[in-house]
C-alpha positions in Angstrom: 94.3 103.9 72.4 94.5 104.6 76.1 96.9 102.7 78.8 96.0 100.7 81.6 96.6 103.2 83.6 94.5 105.7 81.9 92.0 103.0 81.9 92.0 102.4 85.8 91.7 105.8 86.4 89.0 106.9 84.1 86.4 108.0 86.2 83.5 108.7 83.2 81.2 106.6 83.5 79.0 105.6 80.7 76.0 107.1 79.2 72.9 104.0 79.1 70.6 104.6 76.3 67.3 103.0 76.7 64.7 101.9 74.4 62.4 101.2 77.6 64.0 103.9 80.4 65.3 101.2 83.4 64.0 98.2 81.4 65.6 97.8 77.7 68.7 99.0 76.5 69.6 100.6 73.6 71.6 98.3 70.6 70.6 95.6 73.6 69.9 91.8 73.2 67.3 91.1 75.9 65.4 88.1 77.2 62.3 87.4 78.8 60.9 84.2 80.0 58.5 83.0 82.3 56.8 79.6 82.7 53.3 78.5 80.4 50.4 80.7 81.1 52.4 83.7 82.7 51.1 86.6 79.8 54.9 86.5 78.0 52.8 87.5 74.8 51.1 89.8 76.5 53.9 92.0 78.2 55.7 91.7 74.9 52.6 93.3 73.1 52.5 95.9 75.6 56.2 96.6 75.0 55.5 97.1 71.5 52.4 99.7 72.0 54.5 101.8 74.4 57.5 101.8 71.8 55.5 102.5 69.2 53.2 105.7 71.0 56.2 106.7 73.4 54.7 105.3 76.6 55.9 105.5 79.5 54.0 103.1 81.8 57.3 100.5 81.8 59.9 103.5 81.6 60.3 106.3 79.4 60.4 104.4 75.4 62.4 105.4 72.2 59.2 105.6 69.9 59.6 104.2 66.5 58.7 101.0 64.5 58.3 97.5 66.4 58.7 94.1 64.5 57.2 91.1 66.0 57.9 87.6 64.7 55.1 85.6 66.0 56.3 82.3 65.8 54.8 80.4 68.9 51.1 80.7 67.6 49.6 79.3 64.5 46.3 81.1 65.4 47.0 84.5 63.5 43.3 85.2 65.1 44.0 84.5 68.3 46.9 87.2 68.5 45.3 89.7 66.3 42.4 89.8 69.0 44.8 90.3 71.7 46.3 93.1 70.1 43.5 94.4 69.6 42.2 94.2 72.6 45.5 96.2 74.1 44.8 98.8 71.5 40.6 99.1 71.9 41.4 99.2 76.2 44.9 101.2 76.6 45.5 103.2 73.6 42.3 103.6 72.1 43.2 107.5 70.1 46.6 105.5 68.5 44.9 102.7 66.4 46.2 104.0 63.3 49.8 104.6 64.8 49.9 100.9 66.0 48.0 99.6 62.9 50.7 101.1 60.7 53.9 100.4 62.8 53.4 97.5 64.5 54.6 95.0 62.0 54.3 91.5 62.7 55.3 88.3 61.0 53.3 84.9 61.8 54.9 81.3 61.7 52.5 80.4 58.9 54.4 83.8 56.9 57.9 81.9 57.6 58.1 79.8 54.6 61.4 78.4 53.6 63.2 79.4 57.4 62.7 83.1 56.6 63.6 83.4 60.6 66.1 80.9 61.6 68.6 82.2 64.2 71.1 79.4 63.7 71.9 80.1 60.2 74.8 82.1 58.3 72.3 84.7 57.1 68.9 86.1 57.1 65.9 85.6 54.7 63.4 88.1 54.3 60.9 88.8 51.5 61.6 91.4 48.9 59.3 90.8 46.6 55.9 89.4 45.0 55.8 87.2 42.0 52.8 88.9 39.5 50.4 87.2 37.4 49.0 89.7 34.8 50.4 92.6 36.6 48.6 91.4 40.3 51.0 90.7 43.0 50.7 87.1 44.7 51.3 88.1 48.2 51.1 84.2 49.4 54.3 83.3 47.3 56.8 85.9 48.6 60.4 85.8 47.3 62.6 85.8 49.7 66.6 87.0 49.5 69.5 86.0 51.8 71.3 88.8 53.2 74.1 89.1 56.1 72.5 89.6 59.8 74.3 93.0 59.4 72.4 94.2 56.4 69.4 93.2 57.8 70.0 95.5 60.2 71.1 98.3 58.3 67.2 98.1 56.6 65.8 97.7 59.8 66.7 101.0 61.0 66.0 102.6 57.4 62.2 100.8 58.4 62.7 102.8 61.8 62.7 100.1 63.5 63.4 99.8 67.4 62.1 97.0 69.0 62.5 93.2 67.5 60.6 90.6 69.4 61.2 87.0 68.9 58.3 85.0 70.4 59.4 82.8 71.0 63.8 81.7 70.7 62.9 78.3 70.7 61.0 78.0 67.3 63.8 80.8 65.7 66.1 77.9 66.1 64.6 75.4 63.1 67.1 72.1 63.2 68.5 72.8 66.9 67.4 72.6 70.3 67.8 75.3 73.7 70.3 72.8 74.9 72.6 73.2 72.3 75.2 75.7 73.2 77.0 76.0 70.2 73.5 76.4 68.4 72.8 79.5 71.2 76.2 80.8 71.3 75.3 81.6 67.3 71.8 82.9 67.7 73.6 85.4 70.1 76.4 86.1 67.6 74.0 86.6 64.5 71.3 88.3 67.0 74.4 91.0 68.1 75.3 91.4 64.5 71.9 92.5 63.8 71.5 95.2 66.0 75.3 96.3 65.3 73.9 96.5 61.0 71.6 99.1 62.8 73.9 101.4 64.8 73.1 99.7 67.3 69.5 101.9 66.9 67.7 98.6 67.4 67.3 96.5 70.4 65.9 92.5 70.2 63.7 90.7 73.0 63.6 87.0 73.0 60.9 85.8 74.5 61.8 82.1 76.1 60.1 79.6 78.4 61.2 78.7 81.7 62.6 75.2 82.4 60.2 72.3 84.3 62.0 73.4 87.7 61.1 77.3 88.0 63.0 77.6 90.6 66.3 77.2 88.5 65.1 79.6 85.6 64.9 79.2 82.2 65.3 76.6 80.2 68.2 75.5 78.3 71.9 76.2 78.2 72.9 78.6 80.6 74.8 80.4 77.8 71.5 82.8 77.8 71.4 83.5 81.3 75.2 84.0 81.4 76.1 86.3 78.3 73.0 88.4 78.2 72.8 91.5 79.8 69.4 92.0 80.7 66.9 88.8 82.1 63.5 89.3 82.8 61.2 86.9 84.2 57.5 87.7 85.1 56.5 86.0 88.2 53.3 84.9 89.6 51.6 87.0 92.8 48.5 86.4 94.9 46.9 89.3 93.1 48.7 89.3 89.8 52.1 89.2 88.1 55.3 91.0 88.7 58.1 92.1 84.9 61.0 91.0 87.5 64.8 92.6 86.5 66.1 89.7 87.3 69.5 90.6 85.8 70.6 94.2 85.0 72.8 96.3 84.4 71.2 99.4 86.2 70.4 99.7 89.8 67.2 98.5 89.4 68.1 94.6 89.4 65.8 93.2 91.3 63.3 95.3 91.4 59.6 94.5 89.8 57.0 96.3 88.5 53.3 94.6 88.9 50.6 93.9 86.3 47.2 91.8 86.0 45.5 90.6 83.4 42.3 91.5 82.3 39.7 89.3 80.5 37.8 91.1 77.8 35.7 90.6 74.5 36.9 92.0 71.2 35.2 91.9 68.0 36.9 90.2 64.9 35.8 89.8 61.1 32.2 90.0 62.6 32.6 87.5 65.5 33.5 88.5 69.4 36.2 86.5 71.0 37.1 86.0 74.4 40.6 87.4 74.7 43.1 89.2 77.3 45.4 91.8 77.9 47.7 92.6 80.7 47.2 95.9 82.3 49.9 97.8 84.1 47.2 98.8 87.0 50.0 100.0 89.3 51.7 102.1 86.6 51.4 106.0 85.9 48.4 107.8 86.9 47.5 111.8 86.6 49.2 112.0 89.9 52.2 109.5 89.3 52.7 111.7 85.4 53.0 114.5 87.4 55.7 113.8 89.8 58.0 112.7 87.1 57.3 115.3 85.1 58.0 117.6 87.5 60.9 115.6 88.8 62.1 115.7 84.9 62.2 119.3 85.4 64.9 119.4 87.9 62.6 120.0 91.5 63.7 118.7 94.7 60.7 116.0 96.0 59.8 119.2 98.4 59.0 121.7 95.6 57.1 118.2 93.8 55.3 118.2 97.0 54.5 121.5 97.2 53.1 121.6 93.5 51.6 118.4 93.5 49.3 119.4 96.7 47.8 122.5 95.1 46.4 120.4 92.3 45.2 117.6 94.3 44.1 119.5 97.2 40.3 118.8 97.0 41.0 115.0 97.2 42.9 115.4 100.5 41.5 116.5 103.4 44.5 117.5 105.2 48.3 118.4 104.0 49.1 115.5 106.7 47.1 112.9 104.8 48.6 114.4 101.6 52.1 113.6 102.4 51.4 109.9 103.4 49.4 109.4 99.8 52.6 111.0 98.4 55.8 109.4 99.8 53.7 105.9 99.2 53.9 107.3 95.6 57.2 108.3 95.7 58.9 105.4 97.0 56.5 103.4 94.7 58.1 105.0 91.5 61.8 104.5 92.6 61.1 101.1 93.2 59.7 100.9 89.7 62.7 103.1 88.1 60.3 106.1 87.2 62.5 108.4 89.5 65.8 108.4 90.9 66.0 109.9 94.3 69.6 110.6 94.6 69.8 112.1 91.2 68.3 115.7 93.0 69.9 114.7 96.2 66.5 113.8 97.4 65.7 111.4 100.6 63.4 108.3 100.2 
């Protein structure tokens, strides 16, 4: 036990584990929200592929296991092709990897409030019923265990990432107005990720209100006790993941995306489907600075290195430096780098 004044004084300050570097915290209860038609599926897929292949287009991840309750869409087909799509256009040599560990659950799978975030305790299934020695995998038995346990066997699972898409249908019996109803989903929610170690973090994915102007929608409980808010915004030429409330530096600041219409093949059939593509993340040339700025070099020395290998698409050092310090100041904006950390100048 420490005294006031020991507490006044204490100068450490503390250590922020990240599942997404800048983005998610670690043992963190997040949400994201955005208004109809804004690609909230869509980021929160991408979140999952970058956990699961330790990306680092949104921030260096924590790679492990991601569980997805996909409760806002009845058409299992329609989000398998979008998945699939992420996988076949951004991480086309880690099918396997994201076949294995991305584990989602559908609203059709949640019979019996399996996922209900207003309740006393969590119902998951444990096991299949057998006829003849063959498991019936459409009549799951499900048990009711404490929002801690379930996250003590979420983290033997390795899970790191629970996404709740979206809060509003996790809440069977009460509405987003309620705030007695949210002040539980946040109690039960916290209790989850503490049954893990806090090794787990959950996103709740959540609309915003009629009024976008005043954010999202419901009882302000979610905007006022949750650490992390993220919004995704509409641009001219795309979208924006906004920080619109964080605990790092980096509030405020956004990092762009667009989506990208493409055709995916499913059970024999193609479907029109989309993705959203960081196209303003990490290139060869963005990898390498912060890798190099990883390392410990002062943005002259990255300079200096980055230069020689990029020398024949430069004509001159001159033009060289311009491409770079639009790079630089591009990846602190996005949390990539942070220039004071090496006592380096914007």
């Amino acid at each position: 036990m420490k005294s006031l004044n020991d507490l006044l004084t204490n100068k450490e300050e503390k250590e922020e584990r990240w599942i997404v570097e800048n983005l998610i915290g670690m043992g963190e209860l997040a949400i994201l929200y955005a208004s109809h038609g804004h690609h909230k599926t869509g980021i929160a897929i991408k979140l999952s592929c970058e956990v699961i292949t330790g990306g680092v287009e949104l921030g260096a991840t924590q790679t492990g296991a991601v569980m997805y309750y996909c409760l806002d869409n009845t058409n299992e087909t329609e989000m398998l092709c979008r998945v699939k799509a992420m996988i076949e256009n951004a991480y086309p040599n880690h099918t396997e990897d994201i076949g294995q560990k991305l584990l989602i659950a559908f609203r059709n799978d949640t019979k019996n409030d399996k996922l209900n975030l207003t309740k006393d305790y969590h119902s998951r299934e444990t096991d299949y019923p057998q006829s003849s020695g063959v498991p019936d995998y459409n009549s799951p038995i499900h048990t009711d265990t404490s929002w801690i346990e379930a996250g003590s066997w979420d983290r033997e699972d390795n899970v790191r990432l629970i996404i709740i898409d979206t809060l509003s249908k996790a809440m069977s019996g009460a509405g987003v107005n309620d705030d007695a109803a949210v002040r539980k989903i946040i109690d039960n929610c916290q209790d989850w990720i503490k049954g893990s170690g806090n090794y787990l973090s959950i996103l709740l994915i959540h609309h915003s209100g009629k009024d976008v102007r005043k954010g999202m929608m419901g009882s302000q409980i979610l905007a006022n006790d949750l650490p992390t808010v993220l919004k995704i915004r509409k641009k001219k030429d795309g979208y924006e993941l906004v920080r619109e409330k964080h605990r790092s530096k980096y509030k405020g600041k956004s990092i762009p995306f667009k989506h990208r219409e493409v055709l995916t093949e499913y059970k024999g059939k193609n479907h029109e489907t989309v993705y959203v593509d960081i196209g303003k993340g990490l290139d060869a040339l963005d990898s390498k600075i912060v890798s190099l700025f990883d390392t410990g070099l002062p943005k002259k020395e990255i300079i200096d290195n980055t230069h020689l290998l990029y020398i024949d698409n430069t004509p001159t050092r001159k033009s060289f430096d311009v491409v770079f310090n639009r790079r630089w100041k591009r990846l602190i904006d996005t949390g990539f780098i942070e220039n004071k950390k090496q006592d380096n100048k914007t």
